[in-house]
C-alpha positions as CSV (number, residue, x, y, z in Angstrom):
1,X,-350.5,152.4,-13.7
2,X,-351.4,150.4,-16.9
3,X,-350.1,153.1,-19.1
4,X,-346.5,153.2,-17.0
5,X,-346.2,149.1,-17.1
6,X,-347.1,149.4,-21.1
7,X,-344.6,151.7,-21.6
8,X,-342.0,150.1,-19.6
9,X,-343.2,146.2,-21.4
10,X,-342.8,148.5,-24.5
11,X,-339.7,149.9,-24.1
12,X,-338.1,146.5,-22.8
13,X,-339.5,144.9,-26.6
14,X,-338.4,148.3,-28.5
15,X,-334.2,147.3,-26.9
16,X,-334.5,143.8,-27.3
17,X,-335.2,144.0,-30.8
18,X,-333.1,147.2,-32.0
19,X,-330.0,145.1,-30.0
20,X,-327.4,143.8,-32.0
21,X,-328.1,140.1,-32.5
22,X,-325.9,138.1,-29.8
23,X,-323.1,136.1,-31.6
24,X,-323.1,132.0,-31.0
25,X,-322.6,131.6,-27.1
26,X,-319.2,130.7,-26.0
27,X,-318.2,127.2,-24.5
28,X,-315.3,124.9,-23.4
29,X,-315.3,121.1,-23.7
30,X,-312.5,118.7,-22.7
31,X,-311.8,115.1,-23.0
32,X,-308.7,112.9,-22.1
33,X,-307.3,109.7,-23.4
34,X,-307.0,106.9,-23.3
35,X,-310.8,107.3,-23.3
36,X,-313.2,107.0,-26.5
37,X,-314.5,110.8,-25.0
38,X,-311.1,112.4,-26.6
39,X,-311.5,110.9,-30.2
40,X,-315.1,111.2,-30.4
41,X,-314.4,115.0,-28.7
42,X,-312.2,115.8,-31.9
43,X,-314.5,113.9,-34.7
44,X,-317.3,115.7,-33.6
45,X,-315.3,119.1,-33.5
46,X,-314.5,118.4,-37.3
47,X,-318.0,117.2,-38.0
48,X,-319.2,120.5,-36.8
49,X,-317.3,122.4,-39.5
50,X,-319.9,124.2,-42.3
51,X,-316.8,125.9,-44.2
52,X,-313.4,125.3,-43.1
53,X,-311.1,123.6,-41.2
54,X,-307.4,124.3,-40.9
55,X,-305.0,122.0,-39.0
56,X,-301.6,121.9,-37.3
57,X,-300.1,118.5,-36.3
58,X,-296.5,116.9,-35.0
59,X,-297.9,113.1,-35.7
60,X,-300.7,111.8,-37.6
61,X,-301.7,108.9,-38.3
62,X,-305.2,108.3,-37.0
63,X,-307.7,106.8,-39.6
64,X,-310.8,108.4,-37.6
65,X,-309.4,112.1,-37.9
66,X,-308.2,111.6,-41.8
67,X,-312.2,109.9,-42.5
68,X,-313.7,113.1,-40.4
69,X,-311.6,115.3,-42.4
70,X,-312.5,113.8,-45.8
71,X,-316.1,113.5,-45.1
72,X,-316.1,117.4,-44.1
73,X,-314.4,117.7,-47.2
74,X,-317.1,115.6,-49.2
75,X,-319.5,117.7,-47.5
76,X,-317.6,121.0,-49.4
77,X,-315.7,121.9,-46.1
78,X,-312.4,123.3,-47.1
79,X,-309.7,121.4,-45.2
80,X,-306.0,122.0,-45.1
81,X,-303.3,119.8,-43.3
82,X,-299.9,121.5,-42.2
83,X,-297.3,118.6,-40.8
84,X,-294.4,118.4,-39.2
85,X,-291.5,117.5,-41.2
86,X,-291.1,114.3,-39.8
87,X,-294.4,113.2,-41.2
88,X,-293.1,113.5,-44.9
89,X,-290.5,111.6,-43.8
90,X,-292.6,108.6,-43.7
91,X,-295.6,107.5,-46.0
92,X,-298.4,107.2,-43.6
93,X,-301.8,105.7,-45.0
94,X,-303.7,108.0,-43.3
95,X,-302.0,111.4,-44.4
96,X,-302.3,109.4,-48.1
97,X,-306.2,109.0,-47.9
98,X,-306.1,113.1,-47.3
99,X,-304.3,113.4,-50.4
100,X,-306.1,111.4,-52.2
101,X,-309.2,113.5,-51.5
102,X,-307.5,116.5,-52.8
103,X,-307.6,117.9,-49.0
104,X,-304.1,120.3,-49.7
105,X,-300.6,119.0,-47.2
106,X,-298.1,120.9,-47.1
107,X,-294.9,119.9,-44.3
108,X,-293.0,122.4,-42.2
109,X,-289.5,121.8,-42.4
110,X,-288.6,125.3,-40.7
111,X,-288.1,124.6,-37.3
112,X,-285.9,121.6,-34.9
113,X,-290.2,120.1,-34.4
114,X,-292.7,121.8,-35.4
115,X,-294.7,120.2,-32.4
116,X,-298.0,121.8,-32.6
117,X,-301.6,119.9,-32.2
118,X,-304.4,122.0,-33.2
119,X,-307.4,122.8,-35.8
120,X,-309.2,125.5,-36.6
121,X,-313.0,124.8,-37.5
122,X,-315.2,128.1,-38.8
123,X,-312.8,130.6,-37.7
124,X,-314.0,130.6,-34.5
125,X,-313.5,127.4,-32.4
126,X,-310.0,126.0,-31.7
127,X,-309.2,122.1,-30.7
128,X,-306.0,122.2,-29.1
129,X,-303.9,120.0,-26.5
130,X,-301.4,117.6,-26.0
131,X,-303.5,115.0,-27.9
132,X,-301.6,114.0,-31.6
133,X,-303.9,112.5,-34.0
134,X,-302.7,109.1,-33.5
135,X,-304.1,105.7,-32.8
136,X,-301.6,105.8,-29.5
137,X,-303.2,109.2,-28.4
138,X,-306.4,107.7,-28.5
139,X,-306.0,104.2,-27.0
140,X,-302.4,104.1,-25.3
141,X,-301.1,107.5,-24.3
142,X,-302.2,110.1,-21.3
143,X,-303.1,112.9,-23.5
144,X,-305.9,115.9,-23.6
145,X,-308.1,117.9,-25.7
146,X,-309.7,121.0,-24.9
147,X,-312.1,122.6,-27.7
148,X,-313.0,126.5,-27.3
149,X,-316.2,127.3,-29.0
150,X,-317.3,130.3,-30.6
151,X,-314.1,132.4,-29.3
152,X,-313.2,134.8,-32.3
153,X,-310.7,136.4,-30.7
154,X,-308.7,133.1,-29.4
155,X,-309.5,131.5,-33.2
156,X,-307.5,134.6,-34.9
157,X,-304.5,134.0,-32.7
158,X,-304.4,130.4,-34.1
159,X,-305.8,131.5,-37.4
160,X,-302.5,133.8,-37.6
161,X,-299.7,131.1,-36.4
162,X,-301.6,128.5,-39.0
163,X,-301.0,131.0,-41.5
164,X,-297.4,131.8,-40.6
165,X,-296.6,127.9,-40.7
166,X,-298.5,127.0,-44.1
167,X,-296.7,130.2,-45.5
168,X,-293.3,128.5,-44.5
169,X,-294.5,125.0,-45.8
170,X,-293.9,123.4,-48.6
171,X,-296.1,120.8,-50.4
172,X,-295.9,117.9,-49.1
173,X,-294.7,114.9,-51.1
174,X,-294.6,111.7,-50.6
């Protein structure tokens, strides 16, 4: 009887450790404005980034998300911003601050809006949602964020649009 449960103990150890290592475990988060939960949700997304961070966004203006993204960069996160044309329209102080860091803009002038609100942190968790990284988002707007963790699969679907949009971008210029 000892002999069978040391061989079955054994056995159990010998699997665990000749398994493939489990990746980081999957999770979803959300957060709605107005409510500090949906800033904080997307500063801590971006203050989670070790190597890069790639975003897409319609409006932006917010002087939290442009600090986040220039302290990842400062911590030698790569960080790329892809706006909608109508942000190089206007010369925002907070899309300035990104380019004075050296954090690369470029402005997508290829469709009527490009009216997309998402970034891409590690290649494998997504922030998306109706939330635009504005001050109104945060404090005056009904607006959501939803933040997909550790999802590779859903991260190289946005990883490939991002791409498709920067390609068709131009540098932005203010």
């Amino acid at each position: 009887m000892i002999g069978l449960r040391f061989l079955a103990i054994s056995l159990l150890i010998s699997a665990a450790l000749s398994a493939p290592q489990a990746s980081a475990r999957e999770s979803t988060q959300a957060a709605f404005s107005p409510s500090p939960e949906a800033i904080t949700l997307v500063q801590a997304t971006i203050g989670h980034a070790e190597h890069s961070i790639d975003l897409a966004a319609y409006s932006f203006t917010s002087y939290k998300i442009a600090d986040a993204l220039i302290e990842a960069k400062q911590r030698g996160v790569e960080v790329r911003v892809l706006l909608d044309k109508a942000q190089g329209k206007r010369h925002y102080k907070a899309i300035k601050e990104l380019q004075d860091a050296g954090i690369p803009i470029r402005i997508n002038r290829h469709y009527a809006i490009m009216h997309d609100k998402y970034l891409i942190v590690d290649d494998s968790t997504v922030e998306t949602g109706s939330f635009n990284y504005t001050a109104n988002a945060e404090k005056h707007n009904a607006e959501n964020v939803i933040v997909i963790k550790n999802n590779k699969k859903l991260a190289k679907e946005f990883i490939n649009n991002w791409q498709k949009l920067w390609d068709e971008g131009e540098e932005y210029q203010p």
